[in-house]
ZANU-584713 format. One record per residue (C-alpha): residue in one letter; x, z, y. Coordinates in steps of 0.2 Angstrom, whole numbers, m for minus. Each point is the difference from the previous one (the first is absolute). Example, Ala and Ser with C-alpha at 12.3 -4.5 7.8 and 13.67 -1.06 7.14 Angstrom:
# residues 2
 residuo    c1    c3    c2
       A    62    39   m22
       S     6    m3    17
END
This chain:
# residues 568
 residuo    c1    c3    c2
       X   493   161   628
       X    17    m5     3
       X     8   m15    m2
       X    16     1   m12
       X    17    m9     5
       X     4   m16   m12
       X    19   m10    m1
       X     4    m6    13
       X   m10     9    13
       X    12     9    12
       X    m4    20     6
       X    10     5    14
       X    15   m12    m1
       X    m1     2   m21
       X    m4   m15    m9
       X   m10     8   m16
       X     9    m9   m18
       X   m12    10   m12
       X   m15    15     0
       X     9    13   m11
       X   m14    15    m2
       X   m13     7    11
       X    m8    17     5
       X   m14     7     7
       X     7     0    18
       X    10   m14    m1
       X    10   m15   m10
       X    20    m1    m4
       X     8   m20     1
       X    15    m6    m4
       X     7    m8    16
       X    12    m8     7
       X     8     4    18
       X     5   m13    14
       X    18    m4    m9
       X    m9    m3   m19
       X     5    18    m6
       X   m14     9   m11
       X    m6    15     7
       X   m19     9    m6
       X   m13     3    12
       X   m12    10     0
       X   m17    m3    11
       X   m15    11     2
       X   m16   m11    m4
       X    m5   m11    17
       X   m13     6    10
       X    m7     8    15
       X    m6    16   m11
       X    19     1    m6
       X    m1    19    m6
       X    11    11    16
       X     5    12   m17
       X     6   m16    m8
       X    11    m2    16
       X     7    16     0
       X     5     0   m19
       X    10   m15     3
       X     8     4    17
       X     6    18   m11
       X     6   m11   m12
       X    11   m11    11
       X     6    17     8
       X     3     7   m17
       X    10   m17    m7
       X    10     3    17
       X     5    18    m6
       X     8    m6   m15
       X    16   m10    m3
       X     2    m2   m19
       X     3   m14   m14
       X   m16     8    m9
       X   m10    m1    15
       X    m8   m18     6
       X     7    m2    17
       X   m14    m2    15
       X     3   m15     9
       X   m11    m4    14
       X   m18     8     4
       X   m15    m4    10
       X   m14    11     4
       X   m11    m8    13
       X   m10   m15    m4
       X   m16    m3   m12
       X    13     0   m14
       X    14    12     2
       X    16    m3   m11
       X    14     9   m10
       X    15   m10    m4
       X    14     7   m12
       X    15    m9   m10
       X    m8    m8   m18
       X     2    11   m14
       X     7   m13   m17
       X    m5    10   m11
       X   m17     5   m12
       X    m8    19     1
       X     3    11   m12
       X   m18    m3    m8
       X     4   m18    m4
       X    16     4    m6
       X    m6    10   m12
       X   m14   m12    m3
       X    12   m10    m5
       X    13     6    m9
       X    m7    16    m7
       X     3    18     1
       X    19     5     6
       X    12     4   m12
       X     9    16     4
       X    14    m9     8
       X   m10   m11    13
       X   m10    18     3
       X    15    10     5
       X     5   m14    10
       X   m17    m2    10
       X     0    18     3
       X    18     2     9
       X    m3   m14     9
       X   m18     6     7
       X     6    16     3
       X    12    m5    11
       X   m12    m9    11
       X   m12    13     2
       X    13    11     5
       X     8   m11    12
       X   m21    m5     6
       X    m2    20     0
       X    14     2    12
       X    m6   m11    10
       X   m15    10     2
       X   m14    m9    m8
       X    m9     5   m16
       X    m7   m18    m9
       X   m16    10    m7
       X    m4   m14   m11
       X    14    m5   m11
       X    m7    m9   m17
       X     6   m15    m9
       X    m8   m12     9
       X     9     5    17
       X    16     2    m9
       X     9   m17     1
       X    14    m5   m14
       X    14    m9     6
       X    18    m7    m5
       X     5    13    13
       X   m11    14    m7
       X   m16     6     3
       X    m7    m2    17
       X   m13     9     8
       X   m17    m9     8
       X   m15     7     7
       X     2    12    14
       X   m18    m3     8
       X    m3    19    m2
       X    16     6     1
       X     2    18     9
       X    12     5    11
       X     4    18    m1
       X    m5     4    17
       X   m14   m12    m1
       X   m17     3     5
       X   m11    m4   m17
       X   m12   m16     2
       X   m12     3   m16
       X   m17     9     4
       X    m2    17    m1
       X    m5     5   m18
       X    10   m16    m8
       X    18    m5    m6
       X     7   m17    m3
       X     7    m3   m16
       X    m2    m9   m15
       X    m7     9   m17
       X    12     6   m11
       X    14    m3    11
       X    m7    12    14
       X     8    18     0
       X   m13    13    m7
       X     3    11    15
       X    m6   m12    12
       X   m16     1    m5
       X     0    20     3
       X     4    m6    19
       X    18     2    m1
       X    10   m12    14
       X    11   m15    m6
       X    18     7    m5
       X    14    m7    m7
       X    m8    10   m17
       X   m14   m14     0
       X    11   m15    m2
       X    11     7   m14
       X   m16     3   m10
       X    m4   m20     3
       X    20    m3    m4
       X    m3     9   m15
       X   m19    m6    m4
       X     8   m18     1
       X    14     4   m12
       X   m13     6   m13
       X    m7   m17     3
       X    16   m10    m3
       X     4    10   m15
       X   m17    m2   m10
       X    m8   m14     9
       X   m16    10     3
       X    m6     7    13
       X     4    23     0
       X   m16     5     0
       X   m13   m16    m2
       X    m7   m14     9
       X   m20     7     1
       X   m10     9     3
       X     9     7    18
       X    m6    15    m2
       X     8     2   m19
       X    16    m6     7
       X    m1    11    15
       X    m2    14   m13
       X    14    m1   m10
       X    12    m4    11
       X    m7    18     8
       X     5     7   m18
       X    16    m9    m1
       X    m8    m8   m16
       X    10   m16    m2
       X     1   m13   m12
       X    19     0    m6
       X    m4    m6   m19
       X    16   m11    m9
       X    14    11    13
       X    14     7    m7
       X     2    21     4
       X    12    m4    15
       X   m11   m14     7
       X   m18    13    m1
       X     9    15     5
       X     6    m8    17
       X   m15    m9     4
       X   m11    12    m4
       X    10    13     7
       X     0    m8    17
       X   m19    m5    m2
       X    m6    19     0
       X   m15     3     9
       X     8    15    10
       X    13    m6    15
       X    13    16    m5
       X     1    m4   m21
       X     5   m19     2
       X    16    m5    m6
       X    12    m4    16
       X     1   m21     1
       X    19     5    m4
       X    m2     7   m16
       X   m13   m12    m5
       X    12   m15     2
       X    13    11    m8
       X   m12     0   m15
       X    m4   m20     0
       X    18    m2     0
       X     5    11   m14
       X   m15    m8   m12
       X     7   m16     4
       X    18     5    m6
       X    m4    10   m14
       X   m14    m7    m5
       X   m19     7     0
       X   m11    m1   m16
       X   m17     0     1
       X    m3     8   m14
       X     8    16     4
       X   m16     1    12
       X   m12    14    m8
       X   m22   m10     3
       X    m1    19     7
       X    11    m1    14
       X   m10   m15     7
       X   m16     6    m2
       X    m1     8    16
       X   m18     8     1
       X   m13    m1   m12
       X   m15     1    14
       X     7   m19     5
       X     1    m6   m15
       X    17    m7    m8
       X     8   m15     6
       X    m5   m11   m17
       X   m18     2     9
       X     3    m6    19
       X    m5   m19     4
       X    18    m1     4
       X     4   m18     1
       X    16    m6    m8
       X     8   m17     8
       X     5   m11   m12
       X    m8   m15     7
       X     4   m14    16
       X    m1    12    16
       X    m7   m15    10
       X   m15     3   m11
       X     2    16    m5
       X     4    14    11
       X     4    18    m4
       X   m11     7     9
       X   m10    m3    16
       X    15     6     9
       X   m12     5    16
       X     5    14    14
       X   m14     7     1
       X    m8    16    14
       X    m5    13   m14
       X    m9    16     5
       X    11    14     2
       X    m5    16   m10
       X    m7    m9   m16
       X    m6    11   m13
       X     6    m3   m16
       X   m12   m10   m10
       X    m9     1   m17
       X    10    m9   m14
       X     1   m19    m1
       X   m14    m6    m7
       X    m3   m10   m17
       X    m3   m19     3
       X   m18     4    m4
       X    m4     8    12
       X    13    m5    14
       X    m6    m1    18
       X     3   m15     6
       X    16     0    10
       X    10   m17     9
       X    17    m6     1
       X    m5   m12    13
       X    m3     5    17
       X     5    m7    15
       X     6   m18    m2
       X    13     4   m14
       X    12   m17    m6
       X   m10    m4   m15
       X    m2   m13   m12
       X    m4   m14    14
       X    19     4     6
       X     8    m1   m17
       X    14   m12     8
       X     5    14    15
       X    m4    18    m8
       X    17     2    m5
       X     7    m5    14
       X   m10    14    12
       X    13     7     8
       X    m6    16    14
       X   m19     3     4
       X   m13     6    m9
       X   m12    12     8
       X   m17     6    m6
       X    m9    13     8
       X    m9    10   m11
       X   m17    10     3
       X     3    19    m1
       X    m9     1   m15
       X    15    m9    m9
       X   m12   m13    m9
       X     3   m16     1
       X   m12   m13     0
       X     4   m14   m14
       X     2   m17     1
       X    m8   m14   m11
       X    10   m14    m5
       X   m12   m16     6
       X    m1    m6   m20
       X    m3   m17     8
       X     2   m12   m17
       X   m13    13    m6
       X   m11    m1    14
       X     2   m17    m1
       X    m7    m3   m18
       X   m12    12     3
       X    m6   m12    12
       X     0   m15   m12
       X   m15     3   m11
       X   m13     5    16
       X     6   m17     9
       X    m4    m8   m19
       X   m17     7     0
       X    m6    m5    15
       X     0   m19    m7
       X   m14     4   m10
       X    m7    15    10
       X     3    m1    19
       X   m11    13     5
       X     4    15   m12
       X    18    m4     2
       X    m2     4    18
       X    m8    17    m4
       X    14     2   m11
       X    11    m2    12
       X    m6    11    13
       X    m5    13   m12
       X    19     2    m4
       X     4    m2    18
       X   m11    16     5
       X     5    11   m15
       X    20    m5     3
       X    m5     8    18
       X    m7    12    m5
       X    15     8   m10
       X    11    m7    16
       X   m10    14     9
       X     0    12   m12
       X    16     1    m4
       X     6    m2    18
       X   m12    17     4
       X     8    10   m16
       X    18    m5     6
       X    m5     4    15
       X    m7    18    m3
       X    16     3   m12
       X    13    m4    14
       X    m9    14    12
       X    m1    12   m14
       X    10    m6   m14
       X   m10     0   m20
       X   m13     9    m3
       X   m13     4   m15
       X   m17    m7     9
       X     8   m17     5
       X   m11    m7   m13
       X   m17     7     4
       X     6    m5    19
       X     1   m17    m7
       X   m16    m1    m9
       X   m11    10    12
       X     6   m13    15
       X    m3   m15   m10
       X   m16    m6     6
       X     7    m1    16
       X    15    m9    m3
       X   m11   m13    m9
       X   m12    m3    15
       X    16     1    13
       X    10   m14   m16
       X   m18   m11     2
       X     0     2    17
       X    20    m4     2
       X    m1   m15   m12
       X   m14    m9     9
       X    12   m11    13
       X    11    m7   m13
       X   m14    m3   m14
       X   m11   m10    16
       X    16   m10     4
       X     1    m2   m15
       X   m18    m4    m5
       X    m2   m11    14
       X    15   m11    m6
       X    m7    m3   m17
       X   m16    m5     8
       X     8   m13    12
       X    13    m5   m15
       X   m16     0   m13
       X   m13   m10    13
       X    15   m12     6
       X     5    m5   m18
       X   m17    m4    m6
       X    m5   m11    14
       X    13   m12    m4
       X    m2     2   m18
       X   m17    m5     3
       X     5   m15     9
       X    13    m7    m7
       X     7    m2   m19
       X    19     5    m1
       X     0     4   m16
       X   m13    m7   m12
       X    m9     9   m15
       X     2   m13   m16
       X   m16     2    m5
       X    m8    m2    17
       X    12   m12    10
       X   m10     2    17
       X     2    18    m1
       X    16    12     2
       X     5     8   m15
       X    m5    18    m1
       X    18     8    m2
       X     4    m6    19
       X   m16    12     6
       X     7    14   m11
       X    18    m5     8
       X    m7     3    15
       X    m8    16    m2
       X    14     7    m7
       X    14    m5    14
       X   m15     8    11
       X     3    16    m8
       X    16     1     2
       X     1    m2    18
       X   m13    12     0
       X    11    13   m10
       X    15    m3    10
       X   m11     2    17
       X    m6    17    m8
       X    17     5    m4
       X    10    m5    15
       X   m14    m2    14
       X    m4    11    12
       X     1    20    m2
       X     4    m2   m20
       X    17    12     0
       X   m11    13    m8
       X    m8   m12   m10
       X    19    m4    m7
       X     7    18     1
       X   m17     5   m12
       X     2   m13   m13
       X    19     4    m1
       X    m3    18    m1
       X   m17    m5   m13
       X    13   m11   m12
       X    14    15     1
       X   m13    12   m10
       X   m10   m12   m10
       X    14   m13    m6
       X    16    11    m1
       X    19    m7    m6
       X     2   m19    m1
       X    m6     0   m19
       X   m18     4     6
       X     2   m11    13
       X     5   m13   m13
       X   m15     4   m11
       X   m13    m3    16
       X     8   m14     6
       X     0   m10   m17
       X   m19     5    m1
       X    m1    m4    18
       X     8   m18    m4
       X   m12    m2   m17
       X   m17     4    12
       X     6   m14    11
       X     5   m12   m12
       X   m22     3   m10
       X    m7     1    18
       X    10   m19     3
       X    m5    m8   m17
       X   m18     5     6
       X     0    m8    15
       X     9   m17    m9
       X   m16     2   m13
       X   m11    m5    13
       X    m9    16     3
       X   m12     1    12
       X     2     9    14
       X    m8    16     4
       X     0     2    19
       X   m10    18    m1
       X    m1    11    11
       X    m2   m15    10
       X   m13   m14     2
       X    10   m12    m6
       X    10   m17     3
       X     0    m8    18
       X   m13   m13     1
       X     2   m15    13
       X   m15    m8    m9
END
């Protein structure tokens, strides 16, 4: 575990302003040096078992900022590799990523797009004649500025002479704006990022993502078949980009003639509907573009991002998969991952500025993520803490009946992820599944046991404590029966019990797979926030009965257990 930087703390003579993103080898601040001046530093994540690859990325990187002298290029400033937290420093980019641009403010019209392609090509030229290839040139790495586009991210630069870093048998790169001949186990060339120059124009120009956002292996797919999705482009504007998105390395358009093409459809004009649907249905076996989960942004990037913009390591060799499947029958694939800026970093999202690593398993699945759903959770919660004002003792059962099935699917689903990330999807996954579910219940009863005794025990010390000073002293009086407490207090009691015994269940001791379960449970049984909506009204409605019987005076059932403390 590492412990992040917050304002004001100071990380080798830079006084940290703001976190501004964060990877899975480290986290990007804005700073500010010892004469005030704003600067962005990098740090690897703090500790002892700071990753030796980690340090080498970064010390390639500073070497590969030094190489290049260029306005489209963030200038390295300062670097320190020794330490528990290594650190980065290059000049602050004032600008937003291309992703958030478009986010924004739409598609580009042909205008801005010739614009944006000039501009880029000239800096991967003068980076290329430097003798650096990016290899992972996207939206999110591509900086807009007042003094044009800048580029961020070289963490897995390559020089040309460079001895490669990834693992035998894998290439890093993100899906869909990775080169298809990389993953036949051709080196890094200058080849590789005029296919991300020109996947990211496709981007700007339809504010979609070329060739879809899941599943990776689909997305890999097309982008082999040079299938992608160009809809509403005028001739001019498809010809280039698809042109210079061909699969093979020797038919793509020259970055020359392709800027020459963006220019001559922003002077003359480029009308979509000169565009024939055939010429941008690539290949039937993928099916067309209409049928990708292509995501088009249209909405605030600080909560909506284009895609999971993640460099990912991606077995080399892939073959090409089966078509994308229907919704009913999807596998399930994630757009989380490693610790991605979500909706808990709405305020800074937009702002990421370099980093943002993700090492893949060779299988290219990707683990999802579950959104924690707390307000659901939450009122979930409310009618189980209601009952156990009227019935203590099955309330507890209750609970810890949920508790070991939540488990369970924590185990489950964390075996099955598992499996598919060694050796990617296949057909038996469910008949693994329900074959090893027996012993995932006894190993989810068996995980559960610390947190429900914790738990257990601190309803029983609560419940005992509570009643012996009801019994002894009157604090609030029953009308009827002045002498006595009134019969509300004891369900009172009982159900503020409950709910520390829920939230010791839920946050005590070993209870991450408890959590990870019921989010991973609530993602299949109460999809969308309309179902959500629907459970949680009945949720609330349970609650509200379960109260009114408790304020009518029922007696309280105490089974399974004996009964009430007695001090008599």
């Amino acid at each position: 575990m590492w412990a992040a930087a917050t304002p004001g703390d100071e990380v080798g003579g830079y006084r940290i302003v703001a976190r501004l993103g964060q990877g899975a080898t480290g986290a990007v601040y804005r700073a500010e040096d010892g004469g005030g001046n704003p600067v962005a530093i990098k740090v690897l994540h703090a500790g002892p078992d700071t990753d030796e690859s980690a340090r080498a990325r970064l010390a390639r990187e500073a070497a590969t900022l030094r190489r290049l002298d260029h306005p489209a290029v963030a200038a390295v400033l300062d670097v320190e590799l020794e330490g528990e937290s290594p650190f980065i420093v290059t000049e602050l980019v004032d600008g937003t990523s291309l992703e958030d641009d478009v986010a924004r403010h739409g598609a580009y019209d042909a205008d801005r797009l010739a614009a944006l392609a000039g501009s880029l090509a000239d800096a991967l030229e003068s980076v290329h004649g430097a003798g650096v290839v990016h290899r992972d040139l996207k939206p999110s790495n591509i900086m807009v500025t007042a003094r044009g586009p800048v580029l961020i991210d070289f963490g897995i630069a390559h020089g040309f002479e460079d001895a490669r870093m990834t693992t035998e048998g894998l290439v890093m790169g993100t899906p869909g704006y990775l080169a298809p001949e990389m993953l036949t186990g051709a080196s890094p060339s200058v080849a590789t990022d005029w296919w991300g120059w020109a996947a990211s124009l496709a981007f700007a120009a339809t504010a979609r993502a070329p060739f879809g956002v899941t599943p990776v292996d689909a997305v890999l797919a097309r982008a082999q078949a040079g299938s992608a999705d160009l809809r509403g482009l005028g001739p001019l504007r498809t010809d280039a980009i698809a042109g210079a998105l061909r699969p093979d390395p020797a038919e793509r358009w020259e970055p020359a003639d392709v800027v020459g093409s963006l220019r001559k459809a922003a002077d003359v004009g480029d009308d979509p509907a000169a565009v024939s649907p055939a010429d941008l249905a690539a290949t039937v076996a993928l099916g067309a573009p209409d049928q990708w989960p292509t995501q088009v942004v249209t909405r605030d990037p600080r909560t909506a991002p284009v895609n999971d913009g993640r460099t990912r390591a991606i077995a080399a060799d892939v073959p090409p998969p089966p078509p994308p499947p229907t919704d009913d029958a999807a596998p399930v694939y994630g757009v989380g991952g490693e610790r991605a800026l979500g909706a808990d970093d709405a305020d800074t999202d937009w702002l990421r500025p370099v980093l943002e690593e993700v090492y893949e398993a060779p299988s290219g699945y990707v683990r999802p993520s579950h959104a924690a759903r707390s307000a659901l959770l939450f009122t979930l919660a409310l009618p189980l803490v209601a009952a156990a004002a009227t019935w203590p003792g099955l309330a507890f059962v209750a609970l810890a009946v949920l508790v070991v099935l939540a488990r369970y699917v924590g185990y489950a689903a964390n075996s099955l992820h598992g499996r598919r990330e060694r050796r990617g999807v296949g057909r038996s996954d469910p008949a693994r599944v329900a074959v090893s579910a027996p012993w995932h219940v006894v190993r989810a009863a068996v995980g559960s046991l610390p947190s429900l005794v914790i738990a257990g025990c601190a309803g029983l010390v609560l419940v005992v404590g509570s009643w012996w000073v009801l019994d002894r002293q009157v604090l609030v009086a029953d009308t009827d029966h002045p002498d006595q407490n009134a019969p509300w207090l004891y369900g009172l009691v009982l159900a503020g019990t409950m709910a520390v015994a829920v939230l010791l269940a839920w946050f005590g001791p070993a209870t991450a797979t408890t959590r990870e379960g019921a989010r991973a449970g609530l993602r299949h049984l109460v999809p969308g926030r309309r179902a959500a909506l629907v459970v949680g009204v009945l949720a609330l409605a349970a609650a509200v009965w379960l109260v009114w019987i408790a304020w009518d005076a029922h007696a309280i059932g105490w089974w399974p257990f004996p009964g009430a403390p007695d001090f008599s």
